[in-house]
C-alpha distance (Angstrom), angle and dihedral (degrees) to the residues before:
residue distance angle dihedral
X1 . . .
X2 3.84 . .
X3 3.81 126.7 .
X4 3.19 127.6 -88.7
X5 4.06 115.7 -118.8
X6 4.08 88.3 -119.8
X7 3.75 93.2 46.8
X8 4.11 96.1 57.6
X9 3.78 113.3 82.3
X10 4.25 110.1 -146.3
X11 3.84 104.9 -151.3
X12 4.07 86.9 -125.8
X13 3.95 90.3 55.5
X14 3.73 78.6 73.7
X15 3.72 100.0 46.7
X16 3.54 93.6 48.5
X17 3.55 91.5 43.9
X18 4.30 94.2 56.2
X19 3.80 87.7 39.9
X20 3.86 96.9 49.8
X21 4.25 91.9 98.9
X22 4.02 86.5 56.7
X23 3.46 90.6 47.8
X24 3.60 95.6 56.9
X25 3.95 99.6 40.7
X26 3.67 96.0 97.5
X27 3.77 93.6 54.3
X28 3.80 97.4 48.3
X29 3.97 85.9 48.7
X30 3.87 101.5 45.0
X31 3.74 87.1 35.7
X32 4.34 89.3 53.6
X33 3.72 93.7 55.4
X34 3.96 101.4 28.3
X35 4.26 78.8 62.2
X36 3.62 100.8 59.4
X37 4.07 98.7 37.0
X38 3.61 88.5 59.2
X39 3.60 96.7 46.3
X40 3.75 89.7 55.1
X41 4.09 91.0 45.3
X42 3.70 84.8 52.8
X43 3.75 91.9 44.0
X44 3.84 83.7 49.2
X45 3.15 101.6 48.6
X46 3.98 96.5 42.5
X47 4.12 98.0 49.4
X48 4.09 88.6 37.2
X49 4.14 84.3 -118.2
X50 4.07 96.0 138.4
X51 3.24 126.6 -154.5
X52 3.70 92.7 -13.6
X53 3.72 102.5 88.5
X54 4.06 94.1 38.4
X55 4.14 84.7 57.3
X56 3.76 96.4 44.5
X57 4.39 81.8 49.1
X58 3.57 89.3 47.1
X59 4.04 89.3 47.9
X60 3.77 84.3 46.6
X61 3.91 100.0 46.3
X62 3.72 87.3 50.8
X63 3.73 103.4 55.4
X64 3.95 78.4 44.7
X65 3.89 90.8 52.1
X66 3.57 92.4 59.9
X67 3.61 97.6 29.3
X68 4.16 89.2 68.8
X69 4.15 88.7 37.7
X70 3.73 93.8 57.6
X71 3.75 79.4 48.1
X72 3.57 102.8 51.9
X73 3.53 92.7 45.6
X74 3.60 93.7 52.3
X75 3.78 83.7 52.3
X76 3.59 94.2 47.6
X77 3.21 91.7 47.5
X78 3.85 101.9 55.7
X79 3.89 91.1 47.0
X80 4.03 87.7 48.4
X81 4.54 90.0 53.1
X82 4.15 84.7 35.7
X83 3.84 86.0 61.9
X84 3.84 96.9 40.4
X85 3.69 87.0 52.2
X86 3.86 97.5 46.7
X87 4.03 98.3 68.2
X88 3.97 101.1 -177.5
X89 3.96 91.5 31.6
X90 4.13 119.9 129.7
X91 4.02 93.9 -158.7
């Protein structure tokens, strides 16, 4: 009786899988300072305060931007000594 398509592992399933939180860093990044810069155009825009509010989001969305980096790279750097440490470990 054959396989079924879900049952069969492909070795880049894998690879994909352990490399799924780099593929998704620029996203989270952009996605933390896009947020607050268009908040503060809206704001802008909305209380007639041009380009005040858009450079205070911008401000804002930065210290966020680097705020969730050092984050992630703490992160990514735990789970990186965690596997070092863990000889005959799979994940």
């Amino acid at each position: 009786m054959p396989k079924s398509p879900s049952s069969k592992k492909k070795p880049w399933q894998g690879e994909l899988r352990s490399s799924a939180s780099f593929l998704t860093i620029g996203v989270q990044l952009a996605g933390s300072m896009l947020v607050y810069i268009f908040i503060g155009y809206f704001l802008d825009r909305w209380l007639d305060t041009e380009p005040w509010l858009m450079i205070v989001g911008s401000i804002v969305g930065m210290v966020a931007f680097f705020i969730q980096l050092f984050r992630l790279v703490q992160q990514l750097n735990k789970a990186s000594s965690s596997k070092k440490n863990d000889p005959g470990g799979d994940s």
